[in-house]
DSSP file (Angstrom, degrees, kcal/mol; ACC not computed):
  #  RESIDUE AA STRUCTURE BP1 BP2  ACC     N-H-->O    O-->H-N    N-H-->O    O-->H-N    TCO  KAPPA ALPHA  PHI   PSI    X-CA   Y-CA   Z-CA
    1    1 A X              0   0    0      0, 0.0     2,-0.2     0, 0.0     0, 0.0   0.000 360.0 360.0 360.0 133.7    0.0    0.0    0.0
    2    2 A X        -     0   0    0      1,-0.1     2,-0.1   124,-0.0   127,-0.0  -0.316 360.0-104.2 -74.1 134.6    1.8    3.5   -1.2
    3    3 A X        -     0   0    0     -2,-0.2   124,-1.8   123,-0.1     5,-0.2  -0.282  32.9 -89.9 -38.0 130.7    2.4    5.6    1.3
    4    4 A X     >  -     0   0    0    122,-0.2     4,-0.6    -2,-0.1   120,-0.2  -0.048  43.0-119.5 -60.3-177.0    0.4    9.0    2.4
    5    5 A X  H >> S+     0   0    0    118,-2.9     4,-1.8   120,-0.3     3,-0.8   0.876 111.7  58.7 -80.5 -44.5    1.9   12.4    0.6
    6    6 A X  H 3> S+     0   0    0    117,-1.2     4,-3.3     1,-0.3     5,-0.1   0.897 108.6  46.0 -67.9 -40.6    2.9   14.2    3.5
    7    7 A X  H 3> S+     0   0    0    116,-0.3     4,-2.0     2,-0.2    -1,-0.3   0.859 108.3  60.5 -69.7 -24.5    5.2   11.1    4.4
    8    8 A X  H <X S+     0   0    0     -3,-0.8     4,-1.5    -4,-0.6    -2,-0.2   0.962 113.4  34.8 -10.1 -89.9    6.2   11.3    0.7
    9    9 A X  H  X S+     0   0    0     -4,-1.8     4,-3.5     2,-0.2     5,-0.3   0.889 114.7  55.5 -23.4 -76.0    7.4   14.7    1.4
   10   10 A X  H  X S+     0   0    0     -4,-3.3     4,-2.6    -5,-0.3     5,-0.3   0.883 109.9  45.9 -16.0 -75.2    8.5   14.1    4.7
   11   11 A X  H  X S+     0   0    0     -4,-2.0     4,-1.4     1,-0.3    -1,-0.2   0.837 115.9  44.0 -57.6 -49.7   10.7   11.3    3.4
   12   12 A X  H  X S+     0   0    0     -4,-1.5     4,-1.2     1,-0.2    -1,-0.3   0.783 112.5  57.8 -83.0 -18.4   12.2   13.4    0.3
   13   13 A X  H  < S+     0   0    0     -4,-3.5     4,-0.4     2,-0.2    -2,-0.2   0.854 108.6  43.7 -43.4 -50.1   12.7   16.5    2.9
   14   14 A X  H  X S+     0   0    0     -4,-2.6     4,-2.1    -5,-0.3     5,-0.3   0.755 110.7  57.2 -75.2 -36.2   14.9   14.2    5.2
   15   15 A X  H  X S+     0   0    0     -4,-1.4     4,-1.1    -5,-0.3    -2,-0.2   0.861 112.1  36.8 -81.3 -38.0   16.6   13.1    2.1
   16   16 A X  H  X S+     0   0    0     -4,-1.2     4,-0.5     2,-0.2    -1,-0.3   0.609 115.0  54.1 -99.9 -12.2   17.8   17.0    0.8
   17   17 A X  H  > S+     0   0    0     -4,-0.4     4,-1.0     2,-0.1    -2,-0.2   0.777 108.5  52.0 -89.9 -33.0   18.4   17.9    4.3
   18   18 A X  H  X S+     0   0    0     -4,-2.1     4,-2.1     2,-0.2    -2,-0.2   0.736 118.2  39.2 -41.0 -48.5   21.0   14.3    4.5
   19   19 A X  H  < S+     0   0    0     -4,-1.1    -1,-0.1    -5,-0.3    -2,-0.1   0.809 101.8  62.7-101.7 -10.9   22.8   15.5    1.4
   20   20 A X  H  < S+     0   0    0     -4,-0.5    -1,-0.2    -5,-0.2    -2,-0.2   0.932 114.4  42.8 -56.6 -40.2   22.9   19.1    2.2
   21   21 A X  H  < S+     0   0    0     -4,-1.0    -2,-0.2     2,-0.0    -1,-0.1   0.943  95.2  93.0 -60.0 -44.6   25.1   17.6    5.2
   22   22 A X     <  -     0   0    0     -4,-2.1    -3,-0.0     1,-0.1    -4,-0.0   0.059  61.5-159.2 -57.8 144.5   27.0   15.1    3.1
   23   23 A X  S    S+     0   0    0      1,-0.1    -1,-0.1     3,-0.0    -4,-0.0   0.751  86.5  59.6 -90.8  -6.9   30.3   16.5    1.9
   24   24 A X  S    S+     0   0    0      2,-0.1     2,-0.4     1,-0.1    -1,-0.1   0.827  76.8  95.1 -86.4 -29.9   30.3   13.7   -0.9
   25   25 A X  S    S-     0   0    0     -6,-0.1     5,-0.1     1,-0.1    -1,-0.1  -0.258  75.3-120.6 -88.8 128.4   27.3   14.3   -2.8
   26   26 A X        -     0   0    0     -2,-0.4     3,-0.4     3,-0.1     4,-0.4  -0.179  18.8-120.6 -60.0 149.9   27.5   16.4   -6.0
   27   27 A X  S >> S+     0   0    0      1,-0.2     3,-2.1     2,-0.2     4,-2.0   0.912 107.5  63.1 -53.6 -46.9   25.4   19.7   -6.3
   28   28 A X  H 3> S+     0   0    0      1,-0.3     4,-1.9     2,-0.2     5,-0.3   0.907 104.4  49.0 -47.4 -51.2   23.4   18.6   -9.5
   29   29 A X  H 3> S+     0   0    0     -3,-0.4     4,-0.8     2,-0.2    -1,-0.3   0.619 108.4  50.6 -84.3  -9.7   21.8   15.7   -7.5
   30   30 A X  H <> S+     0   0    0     -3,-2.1     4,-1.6    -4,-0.4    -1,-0.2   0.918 114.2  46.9 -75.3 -52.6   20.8   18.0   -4.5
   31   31 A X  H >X S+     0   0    0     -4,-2.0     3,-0.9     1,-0.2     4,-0.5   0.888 114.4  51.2 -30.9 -74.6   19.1   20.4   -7.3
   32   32 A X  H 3X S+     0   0    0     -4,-1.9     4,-2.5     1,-0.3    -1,-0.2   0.729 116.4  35.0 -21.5 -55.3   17.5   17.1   -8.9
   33   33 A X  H 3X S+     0   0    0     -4,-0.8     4,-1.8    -5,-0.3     5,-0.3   0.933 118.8  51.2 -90.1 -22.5   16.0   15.9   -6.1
   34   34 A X  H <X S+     0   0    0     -4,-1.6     4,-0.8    -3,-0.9    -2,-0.3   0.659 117.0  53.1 -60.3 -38.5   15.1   20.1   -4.5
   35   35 A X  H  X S+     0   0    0     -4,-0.5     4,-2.0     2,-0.2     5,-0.2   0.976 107.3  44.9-104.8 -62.0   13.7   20.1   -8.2
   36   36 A X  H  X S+     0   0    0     -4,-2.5     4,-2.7     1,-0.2    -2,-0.2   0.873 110.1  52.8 -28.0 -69.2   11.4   16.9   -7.9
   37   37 A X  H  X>S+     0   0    0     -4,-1.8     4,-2.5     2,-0.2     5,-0.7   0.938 105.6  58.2 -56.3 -53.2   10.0   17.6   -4.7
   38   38 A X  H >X5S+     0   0    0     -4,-0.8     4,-1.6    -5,-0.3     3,-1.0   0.913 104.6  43.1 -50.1 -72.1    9.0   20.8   -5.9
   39   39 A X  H 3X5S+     0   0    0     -4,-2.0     4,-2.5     2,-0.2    -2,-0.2   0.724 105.7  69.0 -40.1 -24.0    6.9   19.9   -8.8
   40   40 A X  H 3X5S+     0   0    0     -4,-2.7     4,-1.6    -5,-0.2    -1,-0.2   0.956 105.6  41.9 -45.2 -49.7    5.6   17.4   -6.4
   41   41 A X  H <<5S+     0   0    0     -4,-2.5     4,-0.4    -3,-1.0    14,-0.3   0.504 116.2  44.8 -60.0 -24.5    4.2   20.3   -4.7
   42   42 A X  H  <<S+     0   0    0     -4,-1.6     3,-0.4    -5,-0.7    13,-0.3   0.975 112.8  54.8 -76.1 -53.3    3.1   22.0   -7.4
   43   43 A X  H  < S+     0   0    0     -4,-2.5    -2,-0.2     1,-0.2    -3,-0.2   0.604 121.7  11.9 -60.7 -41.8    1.9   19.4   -8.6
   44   44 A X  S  < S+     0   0    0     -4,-1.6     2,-0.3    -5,-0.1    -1,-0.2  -0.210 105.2  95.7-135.1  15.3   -0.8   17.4   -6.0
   45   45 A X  S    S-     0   0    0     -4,-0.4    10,-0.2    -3,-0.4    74,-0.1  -0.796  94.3 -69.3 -80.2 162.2   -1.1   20.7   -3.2
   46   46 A X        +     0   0    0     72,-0.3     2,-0.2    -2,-0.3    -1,-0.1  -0.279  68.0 147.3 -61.8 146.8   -3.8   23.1   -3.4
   47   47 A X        +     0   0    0      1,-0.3     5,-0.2     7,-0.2     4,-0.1  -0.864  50.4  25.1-152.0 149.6   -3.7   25.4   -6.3
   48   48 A X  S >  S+     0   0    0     -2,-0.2     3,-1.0     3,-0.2    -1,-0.3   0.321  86.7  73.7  82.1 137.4   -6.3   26.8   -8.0
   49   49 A X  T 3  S-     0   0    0      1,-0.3     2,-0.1     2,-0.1    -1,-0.1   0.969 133.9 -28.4  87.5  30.5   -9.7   27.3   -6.4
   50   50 A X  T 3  S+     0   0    0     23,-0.1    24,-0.9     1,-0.1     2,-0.4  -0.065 126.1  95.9  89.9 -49.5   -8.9   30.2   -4.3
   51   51 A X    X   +     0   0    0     -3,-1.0     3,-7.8     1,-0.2    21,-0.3   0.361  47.9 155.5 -50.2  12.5   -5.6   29.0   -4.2
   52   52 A X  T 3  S+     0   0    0     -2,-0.4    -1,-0.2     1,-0.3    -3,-0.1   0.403  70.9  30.9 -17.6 -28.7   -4.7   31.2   -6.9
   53   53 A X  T 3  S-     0   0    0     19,-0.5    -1,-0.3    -3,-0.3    -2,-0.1   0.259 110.0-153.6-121.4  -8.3   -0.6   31.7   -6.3
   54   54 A X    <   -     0   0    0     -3,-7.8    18,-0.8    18,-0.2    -1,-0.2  -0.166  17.9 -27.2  89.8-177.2   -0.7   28.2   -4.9
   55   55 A X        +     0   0    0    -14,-0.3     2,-0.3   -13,-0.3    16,-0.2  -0.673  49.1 174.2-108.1-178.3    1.1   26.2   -2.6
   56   56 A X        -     0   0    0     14,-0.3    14,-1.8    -2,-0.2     2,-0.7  -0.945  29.3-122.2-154.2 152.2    5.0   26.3   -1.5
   57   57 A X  B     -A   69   0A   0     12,-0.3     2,-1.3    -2,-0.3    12,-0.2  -0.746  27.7-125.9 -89.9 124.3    7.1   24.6    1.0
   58   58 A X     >  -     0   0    0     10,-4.5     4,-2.5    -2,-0.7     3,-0.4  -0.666  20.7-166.0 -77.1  91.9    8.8   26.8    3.3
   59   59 A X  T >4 S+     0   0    0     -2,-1.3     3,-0.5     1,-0.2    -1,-0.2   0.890  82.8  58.3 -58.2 -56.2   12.5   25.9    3.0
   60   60 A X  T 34 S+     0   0    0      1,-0.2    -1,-0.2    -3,-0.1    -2,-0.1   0.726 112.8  25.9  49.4-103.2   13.1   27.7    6.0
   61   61 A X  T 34 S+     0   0    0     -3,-0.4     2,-0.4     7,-0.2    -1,-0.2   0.628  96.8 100.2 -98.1  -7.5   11.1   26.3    8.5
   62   62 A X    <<  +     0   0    0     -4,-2.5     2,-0.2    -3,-0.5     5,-0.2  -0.724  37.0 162.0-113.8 161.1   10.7   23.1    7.4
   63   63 A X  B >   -D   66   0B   0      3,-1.2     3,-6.6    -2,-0.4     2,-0.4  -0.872  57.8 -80.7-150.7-172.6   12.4   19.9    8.4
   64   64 A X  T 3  S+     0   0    0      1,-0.4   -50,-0.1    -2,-0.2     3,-0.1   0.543 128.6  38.9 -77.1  -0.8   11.8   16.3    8.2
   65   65 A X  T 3  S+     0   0    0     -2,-0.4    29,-0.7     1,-0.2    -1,-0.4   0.365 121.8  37.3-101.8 -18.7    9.5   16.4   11.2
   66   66 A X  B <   -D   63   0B   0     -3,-6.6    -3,-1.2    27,-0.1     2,-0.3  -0.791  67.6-163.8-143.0 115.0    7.8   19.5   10.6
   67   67 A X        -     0   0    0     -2,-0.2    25,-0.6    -5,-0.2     2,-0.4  -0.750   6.0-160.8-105.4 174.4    6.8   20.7    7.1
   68   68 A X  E     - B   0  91A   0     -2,-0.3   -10,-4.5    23,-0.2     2,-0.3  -0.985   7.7-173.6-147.1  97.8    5.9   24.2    6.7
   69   69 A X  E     -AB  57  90A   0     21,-2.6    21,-2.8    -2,-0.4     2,-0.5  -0.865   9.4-155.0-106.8 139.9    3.7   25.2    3.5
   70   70 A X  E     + B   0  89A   0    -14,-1.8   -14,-0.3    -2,-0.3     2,-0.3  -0.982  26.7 157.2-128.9 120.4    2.9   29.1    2.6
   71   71 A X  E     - B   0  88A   0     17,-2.6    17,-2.0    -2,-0.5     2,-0.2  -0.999  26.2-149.9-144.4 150.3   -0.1   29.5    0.6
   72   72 A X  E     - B   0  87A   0    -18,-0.8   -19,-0.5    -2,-0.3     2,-0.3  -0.822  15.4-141.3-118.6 160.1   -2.8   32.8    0.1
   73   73 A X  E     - B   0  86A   0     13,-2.2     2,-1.7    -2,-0.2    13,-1.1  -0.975   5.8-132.8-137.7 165.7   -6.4   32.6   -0.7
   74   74 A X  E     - B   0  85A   0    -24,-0.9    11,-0.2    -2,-0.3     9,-0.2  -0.514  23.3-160.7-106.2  84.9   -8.8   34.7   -3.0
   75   75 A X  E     -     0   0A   0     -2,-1.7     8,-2.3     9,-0.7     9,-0.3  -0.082   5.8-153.8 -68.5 138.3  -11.4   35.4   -1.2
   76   76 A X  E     - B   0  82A   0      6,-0.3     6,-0.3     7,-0.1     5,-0.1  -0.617  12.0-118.1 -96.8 175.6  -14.7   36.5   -3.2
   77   77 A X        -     0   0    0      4,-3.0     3,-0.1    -2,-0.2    -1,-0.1   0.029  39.3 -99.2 -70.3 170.2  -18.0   38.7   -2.6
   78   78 A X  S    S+     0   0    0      1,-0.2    -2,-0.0     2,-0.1    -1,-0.0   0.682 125.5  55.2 -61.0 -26.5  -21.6   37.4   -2.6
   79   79 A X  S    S-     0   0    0      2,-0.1    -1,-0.2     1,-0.0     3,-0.1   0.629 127.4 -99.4 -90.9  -3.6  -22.0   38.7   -6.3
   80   80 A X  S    S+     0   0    0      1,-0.3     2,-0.2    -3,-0.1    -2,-0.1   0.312  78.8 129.8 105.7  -4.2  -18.9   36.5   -7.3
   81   81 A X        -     0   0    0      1,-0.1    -4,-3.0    -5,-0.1     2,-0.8  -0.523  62.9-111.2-104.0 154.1  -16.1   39.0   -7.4
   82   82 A X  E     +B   76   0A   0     -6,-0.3    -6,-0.3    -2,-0.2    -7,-0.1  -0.482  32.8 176.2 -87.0 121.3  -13.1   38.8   -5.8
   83   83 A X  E     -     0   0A   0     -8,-2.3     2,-0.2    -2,-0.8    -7,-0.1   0.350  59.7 -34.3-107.1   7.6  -12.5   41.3   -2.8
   84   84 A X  E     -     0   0A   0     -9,-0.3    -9,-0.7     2,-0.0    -1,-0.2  -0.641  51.9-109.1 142.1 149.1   -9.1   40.3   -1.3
   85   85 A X  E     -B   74   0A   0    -11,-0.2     2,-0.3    -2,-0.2   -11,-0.2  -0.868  18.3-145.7-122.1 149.8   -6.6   37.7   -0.6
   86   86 A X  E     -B   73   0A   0    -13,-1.1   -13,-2.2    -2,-0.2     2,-0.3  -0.914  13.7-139.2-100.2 153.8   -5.3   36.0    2.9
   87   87 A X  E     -B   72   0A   0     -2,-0.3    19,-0.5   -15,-0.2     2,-0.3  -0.912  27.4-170.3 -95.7 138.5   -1.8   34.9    3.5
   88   88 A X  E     -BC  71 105A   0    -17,-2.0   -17,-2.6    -2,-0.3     2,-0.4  -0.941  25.5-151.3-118.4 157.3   -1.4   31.5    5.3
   89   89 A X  E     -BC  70 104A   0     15,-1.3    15,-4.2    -2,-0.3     2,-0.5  -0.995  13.3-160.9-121.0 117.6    1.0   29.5    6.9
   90   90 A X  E     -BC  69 103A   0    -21,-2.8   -21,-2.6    -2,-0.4     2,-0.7  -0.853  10.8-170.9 -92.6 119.0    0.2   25.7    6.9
   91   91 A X  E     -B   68   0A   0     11,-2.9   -23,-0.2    -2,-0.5    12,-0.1  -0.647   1.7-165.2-113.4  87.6    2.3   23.9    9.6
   92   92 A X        +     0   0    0     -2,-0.7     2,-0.3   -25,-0.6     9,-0.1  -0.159  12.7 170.3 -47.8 169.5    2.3   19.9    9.6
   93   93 A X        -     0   0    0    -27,-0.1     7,-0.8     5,-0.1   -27,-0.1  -0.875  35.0 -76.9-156.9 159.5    3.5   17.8   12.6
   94   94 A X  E     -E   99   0C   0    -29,-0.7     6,-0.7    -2,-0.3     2,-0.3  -0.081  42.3-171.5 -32.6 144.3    3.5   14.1   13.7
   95   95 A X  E >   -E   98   0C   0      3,-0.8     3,-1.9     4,-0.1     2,-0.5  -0.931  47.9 -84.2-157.8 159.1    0.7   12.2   15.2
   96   96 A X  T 3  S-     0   0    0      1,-0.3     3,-0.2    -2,-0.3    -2,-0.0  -0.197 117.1 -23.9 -85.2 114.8    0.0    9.3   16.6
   97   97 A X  T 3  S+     0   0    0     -2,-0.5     2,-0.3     1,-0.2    -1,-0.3   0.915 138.4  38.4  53.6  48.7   -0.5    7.3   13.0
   98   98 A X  E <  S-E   95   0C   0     -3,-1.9    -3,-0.8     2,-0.0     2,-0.3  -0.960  93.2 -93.5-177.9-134.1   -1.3   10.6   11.0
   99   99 A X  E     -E   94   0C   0     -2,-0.3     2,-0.4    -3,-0.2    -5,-0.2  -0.960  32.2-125.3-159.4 124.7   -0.1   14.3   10.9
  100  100 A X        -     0   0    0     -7,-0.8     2,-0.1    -6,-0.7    -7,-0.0  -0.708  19.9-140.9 -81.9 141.7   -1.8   17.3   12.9
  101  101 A X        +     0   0    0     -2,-0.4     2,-0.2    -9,-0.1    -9,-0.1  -0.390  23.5 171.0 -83.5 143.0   -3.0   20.7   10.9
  102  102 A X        -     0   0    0     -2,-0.1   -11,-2.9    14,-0.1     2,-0.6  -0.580  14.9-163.3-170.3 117.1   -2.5   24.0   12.6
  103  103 A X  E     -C   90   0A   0    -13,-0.2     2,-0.3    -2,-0.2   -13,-0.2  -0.873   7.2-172.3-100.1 108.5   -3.2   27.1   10.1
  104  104 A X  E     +C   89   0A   0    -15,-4.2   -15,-1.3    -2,-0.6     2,-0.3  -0.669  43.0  67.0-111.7 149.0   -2.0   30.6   10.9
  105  105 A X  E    S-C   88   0A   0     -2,-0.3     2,-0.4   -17,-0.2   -17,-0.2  -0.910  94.5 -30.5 142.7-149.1   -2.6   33.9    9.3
  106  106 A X        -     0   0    0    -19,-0.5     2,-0.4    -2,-0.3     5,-0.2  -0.616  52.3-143.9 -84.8 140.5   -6.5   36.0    9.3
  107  107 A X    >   +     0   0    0     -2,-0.4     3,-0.8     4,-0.1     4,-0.2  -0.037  29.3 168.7 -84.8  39.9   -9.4   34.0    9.3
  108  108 A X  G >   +     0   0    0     -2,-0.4     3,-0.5     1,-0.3     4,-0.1  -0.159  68.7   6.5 -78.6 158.7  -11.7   35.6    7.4
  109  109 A X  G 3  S-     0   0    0      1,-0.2    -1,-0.3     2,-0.1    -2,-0.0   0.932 127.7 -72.3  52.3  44.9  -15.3   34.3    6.0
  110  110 A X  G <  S+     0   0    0     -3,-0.8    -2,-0.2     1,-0.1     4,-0.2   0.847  88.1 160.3  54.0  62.9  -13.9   30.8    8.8
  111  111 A X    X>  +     0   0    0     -3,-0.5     4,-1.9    -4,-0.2     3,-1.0   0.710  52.0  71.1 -80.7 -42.8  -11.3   30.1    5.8
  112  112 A X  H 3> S+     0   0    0      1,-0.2     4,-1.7     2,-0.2    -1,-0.1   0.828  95.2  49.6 -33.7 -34.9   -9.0   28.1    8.1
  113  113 A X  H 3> S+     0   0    0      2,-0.2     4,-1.7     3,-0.1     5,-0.3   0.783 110.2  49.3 -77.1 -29.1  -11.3   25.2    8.4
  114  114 A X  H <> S+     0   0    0     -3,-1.0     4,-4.8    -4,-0.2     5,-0.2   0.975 114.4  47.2 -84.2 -52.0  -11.7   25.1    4.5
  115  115 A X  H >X S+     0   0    0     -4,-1.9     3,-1.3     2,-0.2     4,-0.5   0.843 111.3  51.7 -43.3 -95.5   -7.5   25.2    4.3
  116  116 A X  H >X S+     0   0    0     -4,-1.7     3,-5.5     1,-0.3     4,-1.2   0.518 111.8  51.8  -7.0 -88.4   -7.2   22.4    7.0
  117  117 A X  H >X S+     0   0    0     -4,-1.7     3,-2.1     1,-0.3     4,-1.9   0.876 110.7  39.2 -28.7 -64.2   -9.6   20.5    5.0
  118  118 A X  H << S+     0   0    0     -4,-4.8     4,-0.3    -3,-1.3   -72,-0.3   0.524 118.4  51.8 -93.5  26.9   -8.1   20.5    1.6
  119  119 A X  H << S+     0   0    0     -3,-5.5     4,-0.4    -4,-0.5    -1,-0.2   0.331 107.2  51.9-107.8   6.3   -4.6   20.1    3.2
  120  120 A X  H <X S+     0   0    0     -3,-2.1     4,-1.8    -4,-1.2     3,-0.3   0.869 115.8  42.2 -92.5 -43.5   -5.9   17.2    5.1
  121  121 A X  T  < S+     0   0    0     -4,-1.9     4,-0.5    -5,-0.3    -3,-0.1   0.938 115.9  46.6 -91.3 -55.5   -7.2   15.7    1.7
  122  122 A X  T  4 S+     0   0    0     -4,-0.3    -1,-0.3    -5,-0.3  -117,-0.2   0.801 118.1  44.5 -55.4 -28.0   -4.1   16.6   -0.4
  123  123 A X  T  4 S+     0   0    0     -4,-0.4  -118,-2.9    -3,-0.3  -117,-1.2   0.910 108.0  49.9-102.5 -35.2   -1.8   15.3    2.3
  124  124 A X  S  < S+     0   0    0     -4,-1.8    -1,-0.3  -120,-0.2    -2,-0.2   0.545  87.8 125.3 -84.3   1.3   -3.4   11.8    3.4
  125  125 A X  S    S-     0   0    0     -4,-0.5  -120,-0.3    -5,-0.2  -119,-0.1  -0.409  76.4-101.3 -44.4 134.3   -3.5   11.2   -0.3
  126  126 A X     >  -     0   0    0   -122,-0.2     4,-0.7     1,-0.2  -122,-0.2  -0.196  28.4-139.0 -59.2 142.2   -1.7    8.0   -1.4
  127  127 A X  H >> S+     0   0    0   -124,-1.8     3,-3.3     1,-0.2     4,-1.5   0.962  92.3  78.3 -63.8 -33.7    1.8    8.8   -2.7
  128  128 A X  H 3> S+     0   0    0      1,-0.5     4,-1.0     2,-0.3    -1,-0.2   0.693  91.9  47.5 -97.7 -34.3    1.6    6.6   -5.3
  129  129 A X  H 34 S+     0   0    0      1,-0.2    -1,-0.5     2,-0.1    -2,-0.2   0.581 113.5  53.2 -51.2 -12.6   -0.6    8.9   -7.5
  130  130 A X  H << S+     0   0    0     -3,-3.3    -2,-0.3    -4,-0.7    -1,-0.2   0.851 111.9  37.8 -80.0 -39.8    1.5   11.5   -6.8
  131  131 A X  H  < S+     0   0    0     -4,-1.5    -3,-0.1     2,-0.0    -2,-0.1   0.715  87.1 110.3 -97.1 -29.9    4.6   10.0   -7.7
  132  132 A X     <        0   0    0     -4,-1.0    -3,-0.0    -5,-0.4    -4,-0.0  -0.250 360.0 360.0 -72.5 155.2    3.8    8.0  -10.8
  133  133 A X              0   0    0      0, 0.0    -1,-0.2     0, 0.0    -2,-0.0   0.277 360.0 360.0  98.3 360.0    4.9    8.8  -14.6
């Protein structure tokens, strides 16, 4: 059975943080794998949908234990029009047999709960759609 995405991540997180240490391992393969993981994230995190600018891993702050995602959302009106963006900061952690949510930045219209949700659904996704091709 594939593995969730967020352990996906996790796993290829731990893996560029390993060779960043290593004195052995050539720059082109840190790139390579820095380059992968990215389009992973482009690819299968929210985008789109309010998500407009998408999602990104906060190199930063995250580390193989904690990932750290920055994404904004577009909020609209009642007639349909778009009235303003929030910035958020998505922070993963460990849990006992899953990964806890914790979503910072303004809440407006309750939008935290809707983030949580569709990073809870992007993340407990099987890798193995993610990964294939």
């Amino acid at each position: 059975m594939p593995k969730p995405l967020y352990l996906d991540i996790a796993d290829r997180v731990a893996q560029l943080i390993n060779m960043n240490k290593s004195t052995a391992v050539e720059w082109g393969a840190i790139g390579d794998k820095s380059a992968e993981l990215e389009k992973l994230i482009r690819d299968h995190m929210p985008g789109g949908s309010g998500f407009d600018n998408g999602t990104t891993l906060d190199d930063d702050a995250t580390r193989a234990d904690k990932l750290v995602f920055r994404t904004a959302f577009h909020h609209m009106d009642e007639s349909g029009g778009y009235d303003g963006w929030t910035e958020h900061t998505v922070i993963i952690t460990p849990a006992f047999g899953g990964f806890d949510i914790r979503v910072t930045g303004r809440n407006r219209n309750d939008i935290k709960a809707y983030i949580a949700d569709t990073f809870q659904h992007a993340l407990s996704a099987p890798a193995g759609w993610a990964t294939a091709g």
